[in-house]
N, C-alpha and C positions, 0 to 999 in steps of 0.2 A: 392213185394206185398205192402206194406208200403208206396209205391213211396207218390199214391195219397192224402197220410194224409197231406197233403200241412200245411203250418203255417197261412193259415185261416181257415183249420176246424179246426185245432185245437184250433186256439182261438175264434169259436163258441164252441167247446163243452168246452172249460173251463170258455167262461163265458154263460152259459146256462139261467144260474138262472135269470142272468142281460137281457136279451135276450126273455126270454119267460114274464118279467113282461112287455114289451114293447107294443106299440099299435100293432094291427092285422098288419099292411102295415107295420111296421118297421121288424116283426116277418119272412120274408122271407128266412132270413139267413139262418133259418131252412130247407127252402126246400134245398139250396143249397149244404147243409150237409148232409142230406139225402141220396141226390144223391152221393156223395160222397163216404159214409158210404157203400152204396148198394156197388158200385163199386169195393170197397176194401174188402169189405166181398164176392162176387163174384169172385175175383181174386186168396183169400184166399181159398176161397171153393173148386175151380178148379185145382189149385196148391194140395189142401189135397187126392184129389182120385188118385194122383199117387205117391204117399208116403209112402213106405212099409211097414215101421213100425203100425203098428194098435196104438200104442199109438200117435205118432204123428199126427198121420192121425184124430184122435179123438181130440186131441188138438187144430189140425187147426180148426176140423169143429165147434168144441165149441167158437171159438175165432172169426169164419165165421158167428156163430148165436150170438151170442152178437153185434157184429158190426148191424146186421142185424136190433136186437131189438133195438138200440141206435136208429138205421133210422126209425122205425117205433116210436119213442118215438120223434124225430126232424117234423118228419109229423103232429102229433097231437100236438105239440105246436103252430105249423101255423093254426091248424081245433079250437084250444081253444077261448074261450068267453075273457076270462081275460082281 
């Protein structure tokens, strides 16, 4: 599930900060993570509905909506004014 966290989302989300003070046209990185994020929260998700434990199964999907809101927080750094 994890595959897609490549070593450049990850060094978009670790450097974020550096990232979203940047001009609108440099700020694209973020869509790219995005997508990214979605991907692996959808993989996560899909992976969790056949997992029998109900706690597990709850764990993925909480770890499947955080990735999700990461991606929805990477979108609006590219929609920001800044």
């Amino acid at each position: 599930m994890y595959e897609a966290m490549n070593p450049e989302l990850i060094d978009i989300i670790d450097n974020v900060k550096t990232l979203a003070e940047q001009p609108a046209a440099q700020r694209q990185k973020f869509s790219e993570a995005a997508l990214g994020l979605e991907r692996v929260a959808g993989d996560i998700a899909a992976q969790a509905v056949k997992l029998a434990d109900p706690l597990l199964r709850q764990s993925a999907i909480t770890v499947a909506d955080g990735l999700s809101a990461a991606a929805q927080l990477c979108r609006t750094a590219v929609e920001s004014e800044s």
